[in-house]
mmJSON file of the N, C-alpha and C atoms, coordinates in Angstrom:
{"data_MODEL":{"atom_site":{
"group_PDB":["ATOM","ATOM","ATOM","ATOM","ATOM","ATOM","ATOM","ATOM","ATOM","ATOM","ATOM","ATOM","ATOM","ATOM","ATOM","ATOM","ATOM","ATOM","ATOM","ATOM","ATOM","ATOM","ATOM","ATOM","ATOM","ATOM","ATOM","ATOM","ATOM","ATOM","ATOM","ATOM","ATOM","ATOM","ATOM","ATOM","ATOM","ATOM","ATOM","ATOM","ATOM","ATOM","ATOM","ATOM","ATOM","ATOM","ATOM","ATOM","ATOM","ATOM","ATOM","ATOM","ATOM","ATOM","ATOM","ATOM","ATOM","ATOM","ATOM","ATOM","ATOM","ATOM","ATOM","ATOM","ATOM","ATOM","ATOM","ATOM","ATOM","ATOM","ATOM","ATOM","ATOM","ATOM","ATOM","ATOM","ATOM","ATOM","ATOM","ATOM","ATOM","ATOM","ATOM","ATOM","ATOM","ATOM","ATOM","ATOM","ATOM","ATOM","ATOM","ATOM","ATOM","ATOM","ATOM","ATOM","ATOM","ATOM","ATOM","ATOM","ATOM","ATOM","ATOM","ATOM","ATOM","ATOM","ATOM","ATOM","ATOM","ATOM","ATOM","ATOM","ATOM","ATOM","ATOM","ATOM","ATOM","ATOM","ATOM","ATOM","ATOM","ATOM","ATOM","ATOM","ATOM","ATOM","ATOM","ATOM","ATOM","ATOM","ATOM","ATOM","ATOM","ATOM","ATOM","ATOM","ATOM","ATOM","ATOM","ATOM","ATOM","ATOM","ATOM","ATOM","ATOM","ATOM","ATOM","ATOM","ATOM","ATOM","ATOM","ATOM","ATOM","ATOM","ATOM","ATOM","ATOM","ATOM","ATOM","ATOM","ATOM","ATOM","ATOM","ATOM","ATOM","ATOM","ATOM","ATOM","ATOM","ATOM","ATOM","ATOM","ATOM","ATOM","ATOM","ATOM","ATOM","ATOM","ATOM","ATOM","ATOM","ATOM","ATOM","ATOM","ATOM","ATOM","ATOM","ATOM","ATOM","ATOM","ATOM","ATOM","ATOM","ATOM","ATOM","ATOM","ATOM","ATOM","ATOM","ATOM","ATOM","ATOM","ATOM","ATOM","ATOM","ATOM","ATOM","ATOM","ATOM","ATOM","ATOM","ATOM","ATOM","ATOM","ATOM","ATOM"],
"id":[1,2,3,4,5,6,7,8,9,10,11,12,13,14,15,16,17,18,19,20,21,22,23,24,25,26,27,28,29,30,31,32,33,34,35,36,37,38,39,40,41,42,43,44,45,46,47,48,49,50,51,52,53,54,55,56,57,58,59,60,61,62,63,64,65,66,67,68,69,70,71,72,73,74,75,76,77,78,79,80,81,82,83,84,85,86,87,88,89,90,91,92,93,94,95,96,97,98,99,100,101,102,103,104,105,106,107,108,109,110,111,112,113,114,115,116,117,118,119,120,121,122,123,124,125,126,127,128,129,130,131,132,133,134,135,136,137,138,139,140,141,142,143,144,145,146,147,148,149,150,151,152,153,154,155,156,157,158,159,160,161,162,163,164,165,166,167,168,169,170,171,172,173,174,175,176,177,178,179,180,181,182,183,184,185,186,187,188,189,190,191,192,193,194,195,196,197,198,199,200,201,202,203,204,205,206,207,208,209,210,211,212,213,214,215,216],
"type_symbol":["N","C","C","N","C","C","N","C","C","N","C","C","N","C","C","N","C","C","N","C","C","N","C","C","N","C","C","N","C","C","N","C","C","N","C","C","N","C","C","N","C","C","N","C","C","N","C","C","N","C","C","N","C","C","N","C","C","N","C","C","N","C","C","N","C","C","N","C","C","N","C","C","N","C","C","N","C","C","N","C","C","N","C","C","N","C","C","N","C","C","N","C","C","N","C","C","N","C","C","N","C","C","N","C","C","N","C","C","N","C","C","N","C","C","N","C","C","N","C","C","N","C","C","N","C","C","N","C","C","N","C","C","N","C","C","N","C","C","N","C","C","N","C","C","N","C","C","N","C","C","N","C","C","N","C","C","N","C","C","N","C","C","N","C","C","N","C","C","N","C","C","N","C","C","N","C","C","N","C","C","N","C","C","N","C","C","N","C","C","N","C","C","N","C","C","N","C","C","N","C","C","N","C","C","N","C","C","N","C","C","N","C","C","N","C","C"],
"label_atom_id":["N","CA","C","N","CA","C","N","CA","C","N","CA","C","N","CA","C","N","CA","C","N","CA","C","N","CA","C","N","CA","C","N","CA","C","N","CA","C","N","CA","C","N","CA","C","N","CA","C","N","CA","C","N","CA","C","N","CA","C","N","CA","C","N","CA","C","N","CA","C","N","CA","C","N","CA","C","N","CA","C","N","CA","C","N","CA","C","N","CA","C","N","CA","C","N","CA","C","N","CA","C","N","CA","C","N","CA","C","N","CA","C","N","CA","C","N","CA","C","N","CA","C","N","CA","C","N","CA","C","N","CA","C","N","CA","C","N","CA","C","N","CA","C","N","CA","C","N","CA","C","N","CA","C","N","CA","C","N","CA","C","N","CA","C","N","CA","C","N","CA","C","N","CA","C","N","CA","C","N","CA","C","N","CA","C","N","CA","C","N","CA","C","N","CA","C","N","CA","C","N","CA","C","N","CA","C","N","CA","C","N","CA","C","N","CA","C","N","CA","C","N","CA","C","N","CA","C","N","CA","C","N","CA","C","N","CA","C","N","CA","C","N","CA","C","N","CA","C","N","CA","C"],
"label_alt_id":[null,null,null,null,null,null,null,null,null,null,null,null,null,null,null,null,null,null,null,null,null,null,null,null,null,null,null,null,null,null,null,null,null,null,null,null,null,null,null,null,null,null,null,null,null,null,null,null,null,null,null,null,null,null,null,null,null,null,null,null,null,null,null,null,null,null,null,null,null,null,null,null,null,null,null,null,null,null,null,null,null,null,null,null,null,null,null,null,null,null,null,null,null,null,null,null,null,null,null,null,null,null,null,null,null,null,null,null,null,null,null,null,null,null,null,null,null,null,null,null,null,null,null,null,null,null,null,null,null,null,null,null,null,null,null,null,null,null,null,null,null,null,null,null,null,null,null,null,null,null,null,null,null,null,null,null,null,null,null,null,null,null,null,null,null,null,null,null,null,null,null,null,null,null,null,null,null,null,null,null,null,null,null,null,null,null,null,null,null,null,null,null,null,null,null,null,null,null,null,null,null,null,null,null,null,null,null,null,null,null,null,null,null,null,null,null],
"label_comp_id":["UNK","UNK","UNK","UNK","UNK","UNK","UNK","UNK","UNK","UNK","UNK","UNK","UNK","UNK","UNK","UNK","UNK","UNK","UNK","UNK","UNK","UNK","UNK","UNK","UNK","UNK","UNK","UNK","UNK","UNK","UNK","UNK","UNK","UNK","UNK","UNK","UNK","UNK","UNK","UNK","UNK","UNK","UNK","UNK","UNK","UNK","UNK","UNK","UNK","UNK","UNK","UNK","UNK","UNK","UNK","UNK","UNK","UNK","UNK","UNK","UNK","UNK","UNK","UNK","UNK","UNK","UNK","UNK","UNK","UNK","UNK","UNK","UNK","UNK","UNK","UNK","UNK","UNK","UNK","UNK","UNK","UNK","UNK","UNK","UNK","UNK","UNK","UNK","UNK","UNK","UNK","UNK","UNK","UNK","UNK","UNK","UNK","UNK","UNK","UNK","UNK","UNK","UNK","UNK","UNK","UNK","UNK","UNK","UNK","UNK","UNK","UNK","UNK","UNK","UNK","UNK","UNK","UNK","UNK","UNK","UNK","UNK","UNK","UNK","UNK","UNK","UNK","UNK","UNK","UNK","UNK","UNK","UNK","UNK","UNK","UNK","UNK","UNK","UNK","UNK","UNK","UNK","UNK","UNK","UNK","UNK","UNK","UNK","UNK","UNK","UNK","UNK","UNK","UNK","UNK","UNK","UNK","UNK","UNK","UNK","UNK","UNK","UNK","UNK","UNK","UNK","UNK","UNK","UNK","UNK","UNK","UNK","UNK","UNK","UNK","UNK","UNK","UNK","UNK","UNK","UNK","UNK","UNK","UNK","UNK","UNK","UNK","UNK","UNK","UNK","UNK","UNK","UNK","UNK","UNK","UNK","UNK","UNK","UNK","UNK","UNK","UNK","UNK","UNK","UNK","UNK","UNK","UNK","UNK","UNK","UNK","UNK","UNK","UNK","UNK","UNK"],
"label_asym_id":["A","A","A","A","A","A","A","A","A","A","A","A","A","A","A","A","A","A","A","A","A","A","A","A","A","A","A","A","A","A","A","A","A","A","A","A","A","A","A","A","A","A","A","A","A","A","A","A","A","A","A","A","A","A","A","A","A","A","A","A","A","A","A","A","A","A","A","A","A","A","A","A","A","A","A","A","A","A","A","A","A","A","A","A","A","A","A","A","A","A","A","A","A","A","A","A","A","A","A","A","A","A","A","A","A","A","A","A","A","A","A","A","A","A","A","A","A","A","A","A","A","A","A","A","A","A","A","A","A","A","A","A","A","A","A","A","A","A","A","A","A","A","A","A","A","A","A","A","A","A","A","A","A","A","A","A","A","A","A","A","A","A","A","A","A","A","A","A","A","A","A","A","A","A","A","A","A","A","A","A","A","A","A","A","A","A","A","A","A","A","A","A","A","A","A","A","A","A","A","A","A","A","A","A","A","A","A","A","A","A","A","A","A","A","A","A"],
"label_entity_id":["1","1","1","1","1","1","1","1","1","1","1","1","1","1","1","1","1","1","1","1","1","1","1","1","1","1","1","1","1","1","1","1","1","1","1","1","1","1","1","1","1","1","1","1","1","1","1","1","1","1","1","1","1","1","1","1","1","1","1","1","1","1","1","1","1","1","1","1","1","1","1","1","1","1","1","1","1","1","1","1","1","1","1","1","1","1","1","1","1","1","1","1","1","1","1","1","1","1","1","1","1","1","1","1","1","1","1","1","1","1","1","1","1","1","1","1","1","1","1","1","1","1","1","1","1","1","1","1","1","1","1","1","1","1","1","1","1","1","1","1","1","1","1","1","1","1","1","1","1","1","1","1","1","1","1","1","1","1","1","1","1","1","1","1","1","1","1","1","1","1","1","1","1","1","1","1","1","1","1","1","1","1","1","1","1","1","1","1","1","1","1","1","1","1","1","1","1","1","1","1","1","1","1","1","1","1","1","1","1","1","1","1","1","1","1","1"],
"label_seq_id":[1,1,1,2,2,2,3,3,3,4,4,4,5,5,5,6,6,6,7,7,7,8,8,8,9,9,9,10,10,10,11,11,11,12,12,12,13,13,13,14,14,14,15,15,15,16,16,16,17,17,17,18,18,18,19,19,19,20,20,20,21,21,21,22,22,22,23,23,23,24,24,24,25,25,25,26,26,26,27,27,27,28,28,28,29,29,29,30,30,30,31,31,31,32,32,32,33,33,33,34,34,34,35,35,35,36,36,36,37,37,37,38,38,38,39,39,39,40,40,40,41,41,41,42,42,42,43,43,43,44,44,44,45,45,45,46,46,46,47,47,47,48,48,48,49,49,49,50,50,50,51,51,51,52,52,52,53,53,53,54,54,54,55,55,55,56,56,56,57,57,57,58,58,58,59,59,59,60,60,60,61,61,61,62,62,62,63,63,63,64,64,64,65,65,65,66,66,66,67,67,67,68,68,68,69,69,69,70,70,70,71,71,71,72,72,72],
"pdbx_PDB_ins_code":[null,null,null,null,null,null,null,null,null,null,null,null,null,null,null,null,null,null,null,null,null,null,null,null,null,null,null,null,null,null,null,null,null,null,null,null,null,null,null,null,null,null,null,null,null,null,null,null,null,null,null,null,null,null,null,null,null,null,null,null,null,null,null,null,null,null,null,null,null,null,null,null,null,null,null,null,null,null,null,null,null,null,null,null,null,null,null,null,null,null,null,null,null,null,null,null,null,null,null,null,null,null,null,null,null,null,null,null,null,null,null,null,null,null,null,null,null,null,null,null,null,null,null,null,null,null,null,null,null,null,null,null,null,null,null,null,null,null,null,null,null,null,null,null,null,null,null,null,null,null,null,null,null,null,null,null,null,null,null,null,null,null,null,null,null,null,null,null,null,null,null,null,null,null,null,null,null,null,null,null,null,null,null,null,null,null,null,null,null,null,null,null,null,null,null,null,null,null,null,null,null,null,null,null,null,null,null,null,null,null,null,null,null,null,null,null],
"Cartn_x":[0.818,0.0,0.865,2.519,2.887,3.128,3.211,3.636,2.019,1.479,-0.161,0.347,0.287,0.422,1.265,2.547,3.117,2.919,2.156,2.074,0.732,-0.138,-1.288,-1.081,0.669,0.71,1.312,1.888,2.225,1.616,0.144,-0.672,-1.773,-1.561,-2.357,-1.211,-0.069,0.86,0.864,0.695,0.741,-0.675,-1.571,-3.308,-2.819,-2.369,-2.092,-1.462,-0.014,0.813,0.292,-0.705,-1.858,-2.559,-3.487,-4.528,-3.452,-2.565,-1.763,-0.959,-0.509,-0.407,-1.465,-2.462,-3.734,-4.076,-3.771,-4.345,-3.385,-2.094,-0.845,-1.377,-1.403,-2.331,-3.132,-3.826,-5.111,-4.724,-4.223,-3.595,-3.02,-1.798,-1.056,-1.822,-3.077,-3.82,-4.851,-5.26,-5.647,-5.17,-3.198,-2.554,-2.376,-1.99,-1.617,-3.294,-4.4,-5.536,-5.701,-5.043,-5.707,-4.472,-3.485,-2.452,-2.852,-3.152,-3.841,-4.732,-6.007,-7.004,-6.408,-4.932,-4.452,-3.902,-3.197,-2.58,-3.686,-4.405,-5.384,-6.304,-6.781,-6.755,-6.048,-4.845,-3.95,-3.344,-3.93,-3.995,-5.064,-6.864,-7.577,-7.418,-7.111,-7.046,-5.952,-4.772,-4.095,-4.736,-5.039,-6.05,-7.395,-7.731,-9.228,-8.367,-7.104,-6.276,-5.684,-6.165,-5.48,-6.924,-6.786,-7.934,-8.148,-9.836,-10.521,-11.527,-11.758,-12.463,-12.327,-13.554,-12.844,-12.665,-11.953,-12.213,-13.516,-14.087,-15.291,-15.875,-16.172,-16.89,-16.534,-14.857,-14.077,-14.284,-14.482,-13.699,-14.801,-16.168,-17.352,-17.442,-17.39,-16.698,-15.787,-14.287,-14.1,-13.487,-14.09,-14.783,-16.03,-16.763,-17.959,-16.922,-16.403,-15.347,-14.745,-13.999,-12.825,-13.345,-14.969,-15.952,-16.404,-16.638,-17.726,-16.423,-14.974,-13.808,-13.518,-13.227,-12.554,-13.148,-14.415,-14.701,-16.089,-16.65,-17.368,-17.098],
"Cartn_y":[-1.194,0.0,1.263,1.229,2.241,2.499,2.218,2.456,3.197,2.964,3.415,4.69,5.93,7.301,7.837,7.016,7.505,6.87,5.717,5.836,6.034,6.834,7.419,8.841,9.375,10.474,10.68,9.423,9.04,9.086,8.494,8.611,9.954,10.411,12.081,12.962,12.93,13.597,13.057,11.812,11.413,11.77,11.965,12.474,13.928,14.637,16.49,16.133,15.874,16.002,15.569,14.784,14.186,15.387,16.122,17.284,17.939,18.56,19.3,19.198,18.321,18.096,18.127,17.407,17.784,19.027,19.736,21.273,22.135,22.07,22.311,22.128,20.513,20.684,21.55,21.11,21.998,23.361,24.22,25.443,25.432,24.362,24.391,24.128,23.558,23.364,24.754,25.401,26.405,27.687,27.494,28.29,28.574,27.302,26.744,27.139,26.839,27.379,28.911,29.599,30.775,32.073,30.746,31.295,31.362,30.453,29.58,30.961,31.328,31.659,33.427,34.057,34.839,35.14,34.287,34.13,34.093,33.56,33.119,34.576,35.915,37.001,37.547,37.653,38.549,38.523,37.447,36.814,37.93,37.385,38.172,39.403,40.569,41.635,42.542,41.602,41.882,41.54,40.588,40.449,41.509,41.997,43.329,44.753,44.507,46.068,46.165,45.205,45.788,46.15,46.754,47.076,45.424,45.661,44.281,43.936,42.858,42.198,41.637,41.568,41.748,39.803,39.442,37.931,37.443,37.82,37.15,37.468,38.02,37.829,36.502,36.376,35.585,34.343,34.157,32.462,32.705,32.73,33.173,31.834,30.215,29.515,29.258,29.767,29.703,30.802,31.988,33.137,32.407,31.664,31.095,30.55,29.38,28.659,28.993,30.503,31.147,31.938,32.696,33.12,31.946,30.674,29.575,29.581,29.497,28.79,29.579,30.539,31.624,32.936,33.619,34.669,34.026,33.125,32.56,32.132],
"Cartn_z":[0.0,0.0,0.0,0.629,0.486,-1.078,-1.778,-3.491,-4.266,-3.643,-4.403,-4.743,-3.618,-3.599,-4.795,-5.101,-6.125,-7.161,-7.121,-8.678,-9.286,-8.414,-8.451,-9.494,-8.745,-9.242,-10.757,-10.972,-12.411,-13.134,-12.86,-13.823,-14.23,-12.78,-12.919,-13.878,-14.018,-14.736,-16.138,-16.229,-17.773,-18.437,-17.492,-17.641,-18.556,-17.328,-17.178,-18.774,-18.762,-20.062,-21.365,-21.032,-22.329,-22.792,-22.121,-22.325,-22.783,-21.996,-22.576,-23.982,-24.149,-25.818,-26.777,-26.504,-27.055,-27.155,-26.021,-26.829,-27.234,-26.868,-27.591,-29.297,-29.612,-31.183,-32.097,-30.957,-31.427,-31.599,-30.798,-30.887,-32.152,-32.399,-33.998,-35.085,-35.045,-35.842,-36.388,-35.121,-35.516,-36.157,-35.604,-35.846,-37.516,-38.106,-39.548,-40.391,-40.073,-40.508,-40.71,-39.221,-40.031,-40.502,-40.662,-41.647,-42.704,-43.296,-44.91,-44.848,-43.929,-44.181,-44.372,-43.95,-44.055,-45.206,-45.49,-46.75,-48.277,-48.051,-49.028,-49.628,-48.017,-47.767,-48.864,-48.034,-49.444,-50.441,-50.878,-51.892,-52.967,-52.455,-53.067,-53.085,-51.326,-51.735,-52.58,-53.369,-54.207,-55.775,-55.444,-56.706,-57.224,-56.071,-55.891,-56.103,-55.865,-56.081,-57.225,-58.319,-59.43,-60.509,-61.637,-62.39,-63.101,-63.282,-63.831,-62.841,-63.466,-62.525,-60.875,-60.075,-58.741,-58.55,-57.475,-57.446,-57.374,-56.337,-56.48,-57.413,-58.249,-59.969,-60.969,-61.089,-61.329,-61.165,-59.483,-58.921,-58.178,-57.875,-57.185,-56.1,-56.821,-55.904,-54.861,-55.23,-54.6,-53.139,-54.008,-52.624,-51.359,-52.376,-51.543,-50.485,-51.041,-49.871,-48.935,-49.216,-48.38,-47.246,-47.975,-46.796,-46.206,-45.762,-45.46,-44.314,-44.767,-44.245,-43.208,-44.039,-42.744,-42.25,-42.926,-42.197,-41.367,-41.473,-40.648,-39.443],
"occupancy":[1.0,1.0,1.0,1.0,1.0,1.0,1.0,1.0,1.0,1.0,1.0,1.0,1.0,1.0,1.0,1.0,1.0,1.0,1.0,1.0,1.0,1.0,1.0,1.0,1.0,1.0,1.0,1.0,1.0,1.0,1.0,1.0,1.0,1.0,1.0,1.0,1.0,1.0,1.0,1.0,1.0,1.0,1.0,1.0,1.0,1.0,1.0,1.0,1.0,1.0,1.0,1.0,1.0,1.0,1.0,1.0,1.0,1.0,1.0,1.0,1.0,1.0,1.0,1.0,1.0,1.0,1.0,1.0,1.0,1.0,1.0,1.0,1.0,1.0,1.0,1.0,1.0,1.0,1.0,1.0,1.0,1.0,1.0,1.0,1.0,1.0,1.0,1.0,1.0,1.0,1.0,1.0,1.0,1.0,1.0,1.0,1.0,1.0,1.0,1.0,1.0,1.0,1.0,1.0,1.0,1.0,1.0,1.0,1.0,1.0,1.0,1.0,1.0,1.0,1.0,1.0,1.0,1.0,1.0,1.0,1.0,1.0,1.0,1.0,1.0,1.0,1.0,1.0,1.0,1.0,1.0,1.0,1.0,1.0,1.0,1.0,1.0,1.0,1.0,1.0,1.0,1.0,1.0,1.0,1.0,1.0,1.0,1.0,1.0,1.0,1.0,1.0,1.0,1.0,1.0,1.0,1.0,1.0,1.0,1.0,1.0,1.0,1.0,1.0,1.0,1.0,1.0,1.0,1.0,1.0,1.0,1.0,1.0,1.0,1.0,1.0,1.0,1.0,1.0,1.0,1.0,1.0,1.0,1.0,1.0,1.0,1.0,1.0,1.0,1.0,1.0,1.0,1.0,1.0,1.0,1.0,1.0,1.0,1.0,1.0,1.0,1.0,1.0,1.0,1.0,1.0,1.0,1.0,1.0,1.0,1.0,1.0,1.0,1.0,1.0,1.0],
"B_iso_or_equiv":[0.0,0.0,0.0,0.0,0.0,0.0,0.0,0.0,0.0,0.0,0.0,0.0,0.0,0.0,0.0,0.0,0.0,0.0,0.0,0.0,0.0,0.0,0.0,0.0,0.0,0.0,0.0,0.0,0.0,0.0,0.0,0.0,0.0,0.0,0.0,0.0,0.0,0.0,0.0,0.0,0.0,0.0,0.0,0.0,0.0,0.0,0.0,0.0,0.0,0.0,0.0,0.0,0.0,0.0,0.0,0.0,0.0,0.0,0.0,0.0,0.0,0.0,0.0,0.0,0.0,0.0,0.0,0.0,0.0,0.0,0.0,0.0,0.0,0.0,0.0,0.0,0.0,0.0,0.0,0.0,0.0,0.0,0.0,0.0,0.0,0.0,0.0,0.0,0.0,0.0,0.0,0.0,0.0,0.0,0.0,0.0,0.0,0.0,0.0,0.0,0.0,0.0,0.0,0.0,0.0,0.0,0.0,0.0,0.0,0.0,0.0,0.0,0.0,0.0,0.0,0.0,0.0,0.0,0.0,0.0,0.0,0.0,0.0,0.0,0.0,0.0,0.0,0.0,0.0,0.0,0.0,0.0,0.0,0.0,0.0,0.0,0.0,0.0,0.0,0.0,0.0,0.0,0.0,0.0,0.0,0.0,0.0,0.0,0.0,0.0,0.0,0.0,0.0,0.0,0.0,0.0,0.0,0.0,0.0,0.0,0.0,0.0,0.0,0.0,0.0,0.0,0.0,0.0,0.0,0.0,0.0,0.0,0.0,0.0,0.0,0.0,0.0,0.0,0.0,0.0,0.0,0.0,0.0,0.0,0.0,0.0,0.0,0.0,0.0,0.0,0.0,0.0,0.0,0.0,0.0,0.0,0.0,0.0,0.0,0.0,0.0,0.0,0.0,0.0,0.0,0.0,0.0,0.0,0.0,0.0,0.0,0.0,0.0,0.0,0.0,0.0],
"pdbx_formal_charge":[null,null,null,null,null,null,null,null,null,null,null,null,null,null,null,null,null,null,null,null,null,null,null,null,null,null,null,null,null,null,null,null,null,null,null,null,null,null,null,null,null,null,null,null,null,null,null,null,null,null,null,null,null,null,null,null,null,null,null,null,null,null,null,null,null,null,null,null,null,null,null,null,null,null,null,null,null,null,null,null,null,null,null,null,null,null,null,null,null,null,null,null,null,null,null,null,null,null,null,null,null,null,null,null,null,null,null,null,null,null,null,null,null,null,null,null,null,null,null,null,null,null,null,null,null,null,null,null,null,null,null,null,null,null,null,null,null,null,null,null,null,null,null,null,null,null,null,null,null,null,null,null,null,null,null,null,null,null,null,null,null,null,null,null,null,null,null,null,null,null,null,null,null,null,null,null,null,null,null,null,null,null,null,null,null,null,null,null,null,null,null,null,null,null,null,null,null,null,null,null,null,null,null,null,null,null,null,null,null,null,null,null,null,null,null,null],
"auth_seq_id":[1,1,1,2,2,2,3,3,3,4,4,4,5,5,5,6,6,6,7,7,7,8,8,8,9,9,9,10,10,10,11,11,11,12,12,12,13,13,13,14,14,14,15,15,15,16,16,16,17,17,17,18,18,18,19,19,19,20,20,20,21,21,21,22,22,22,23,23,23,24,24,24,25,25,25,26,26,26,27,27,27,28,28,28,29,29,29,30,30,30,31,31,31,32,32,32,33,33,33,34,34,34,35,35,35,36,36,36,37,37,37,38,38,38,39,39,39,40,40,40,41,41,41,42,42,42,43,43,43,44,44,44,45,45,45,46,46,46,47,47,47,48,48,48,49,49,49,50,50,50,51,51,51,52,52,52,53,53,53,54,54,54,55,55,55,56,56,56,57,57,57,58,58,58,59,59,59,60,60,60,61,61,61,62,62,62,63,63,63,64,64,64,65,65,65,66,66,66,67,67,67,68,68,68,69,69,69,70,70,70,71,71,71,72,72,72],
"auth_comp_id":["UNK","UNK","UNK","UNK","UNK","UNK","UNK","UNK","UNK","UNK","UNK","UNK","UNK","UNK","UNK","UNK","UNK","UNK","UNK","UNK","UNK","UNK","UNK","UNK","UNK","UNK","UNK","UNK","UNK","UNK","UNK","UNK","UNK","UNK","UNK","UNK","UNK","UNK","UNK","UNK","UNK","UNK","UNK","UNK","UNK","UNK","UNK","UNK","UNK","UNK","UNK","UNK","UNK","UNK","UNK","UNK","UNK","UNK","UNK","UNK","UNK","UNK","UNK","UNK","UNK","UNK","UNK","UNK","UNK","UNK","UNK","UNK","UNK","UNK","UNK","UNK","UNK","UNK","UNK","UNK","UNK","UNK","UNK","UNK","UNK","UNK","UNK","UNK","UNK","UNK","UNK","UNK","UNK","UNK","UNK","UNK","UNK","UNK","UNK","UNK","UNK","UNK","UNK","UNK","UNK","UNK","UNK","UNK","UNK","UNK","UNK","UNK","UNK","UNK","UNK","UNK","UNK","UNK","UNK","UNK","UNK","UNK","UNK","UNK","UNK","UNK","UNK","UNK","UNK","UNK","UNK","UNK","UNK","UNK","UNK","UNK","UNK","UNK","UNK","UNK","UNK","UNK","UNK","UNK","UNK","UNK","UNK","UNK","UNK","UNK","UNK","UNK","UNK","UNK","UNK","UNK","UNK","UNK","UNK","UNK","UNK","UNK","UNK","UNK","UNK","UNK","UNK","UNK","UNK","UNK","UNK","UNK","UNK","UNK","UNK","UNK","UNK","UNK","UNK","UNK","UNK","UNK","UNK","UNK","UNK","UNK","UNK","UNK","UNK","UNK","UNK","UNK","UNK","UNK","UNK","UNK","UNK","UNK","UNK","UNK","UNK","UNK","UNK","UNK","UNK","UNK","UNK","UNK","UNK","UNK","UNK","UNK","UNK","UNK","UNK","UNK"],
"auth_asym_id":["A","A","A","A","A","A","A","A","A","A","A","A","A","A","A","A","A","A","A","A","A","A","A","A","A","A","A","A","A","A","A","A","A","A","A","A","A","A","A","A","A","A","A","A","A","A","A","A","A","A","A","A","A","A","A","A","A","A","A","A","A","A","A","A","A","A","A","A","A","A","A","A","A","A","A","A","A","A","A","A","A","A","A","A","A","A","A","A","A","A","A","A","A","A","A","A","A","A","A","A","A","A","A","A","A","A","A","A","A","A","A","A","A","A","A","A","A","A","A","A","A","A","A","A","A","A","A","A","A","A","A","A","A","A","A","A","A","A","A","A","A","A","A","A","A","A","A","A","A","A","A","A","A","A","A","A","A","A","A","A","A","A","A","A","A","A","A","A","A","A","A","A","A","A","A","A","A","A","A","A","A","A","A","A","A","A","A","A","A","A","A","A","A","A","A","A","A","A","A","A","A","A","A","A","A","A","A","A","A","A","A","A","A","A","A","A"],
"auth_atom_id":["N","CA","C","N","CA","C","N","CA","C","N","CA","C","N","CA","C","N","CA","C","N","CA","C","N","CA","C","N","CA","C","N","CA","C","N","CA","C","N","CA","C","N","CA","C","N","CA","C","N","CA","C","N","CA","C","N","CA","C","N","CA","C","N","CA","C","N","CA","C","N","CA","C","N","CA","C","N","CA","C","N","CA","C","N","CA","C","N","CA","C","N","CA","C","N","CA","C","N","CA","C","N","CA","C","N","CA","C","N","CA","C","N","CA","C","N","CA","C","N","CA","C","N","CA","C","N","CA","C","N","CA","C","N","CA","C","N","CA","C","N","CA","C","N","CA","C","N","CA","C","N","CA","C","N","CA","C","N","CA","C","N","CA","C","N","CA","C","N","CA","C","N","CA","C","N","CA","C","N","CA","C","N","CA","C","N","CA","C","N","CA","C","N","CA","C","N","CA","C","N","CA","C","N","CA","C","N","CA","C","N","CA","C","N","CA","C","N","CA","C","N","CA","C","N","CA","C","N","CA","C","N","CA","C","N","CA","C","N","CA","C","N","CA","C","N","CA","C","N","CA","C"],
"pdbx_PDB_model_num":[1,1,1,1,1,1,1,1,1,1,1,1,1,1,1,1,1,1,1,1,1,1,1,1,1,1,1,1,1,1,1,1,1,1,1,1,1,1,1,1,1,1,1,1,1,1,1,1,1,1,1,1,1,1,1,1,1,1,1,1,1,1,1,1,1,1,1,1,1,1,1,1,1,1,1,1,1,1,1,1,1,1,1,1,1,1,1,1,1,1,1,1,1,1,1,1,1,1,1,1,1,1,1,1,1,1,1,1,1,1,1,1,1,1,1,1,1,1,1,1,1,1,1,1,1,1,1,1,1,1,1,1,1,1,1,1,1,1,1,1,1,1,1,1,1,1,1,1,1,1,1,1,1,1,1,1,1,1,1,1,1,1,1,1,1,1,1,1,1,1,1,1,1,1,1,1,1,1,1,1,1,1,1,1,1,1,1,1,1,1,1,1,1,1,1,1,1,1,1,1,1,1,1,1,1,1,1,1,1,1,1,1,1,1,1,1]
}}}
């Protein structure tokens, strides 16, 4: 019975360090998304700053997408 206590706490730490990577992820996951969704940005508004047609007239698809993706 003396050994319980510590290896009770082994497993509350491998618990803790679990969540914590998990949302470590998630964080990088969101990070890398709304890079894309940045990039993709100035993308169009270089495309809307020159004379012609604007993107969304163009690629009306895939404006639909980029609003559904990222300004939603």
């Amino acid at each position: 019975m003396q050994g319980y206590g510590e290896r009770e706490g082994v497993w509350i730490g491998l618990l803790i360090g679990g969540v914590a990577l998990g949302l470590l992820l998630a964080l990088l996951i969101t990070a890398v998304s709304l890079a894309e969704c940045d990039q993709r940005y100035g993308a169009i508004e270089r495309w809307n700053a020159d004379p012609g047609p604007r993107y969304q007239d163009v690629y009306p698809a895939e404006f639909a997408a980029w609003v559904r993706e990222c300004r939603d």
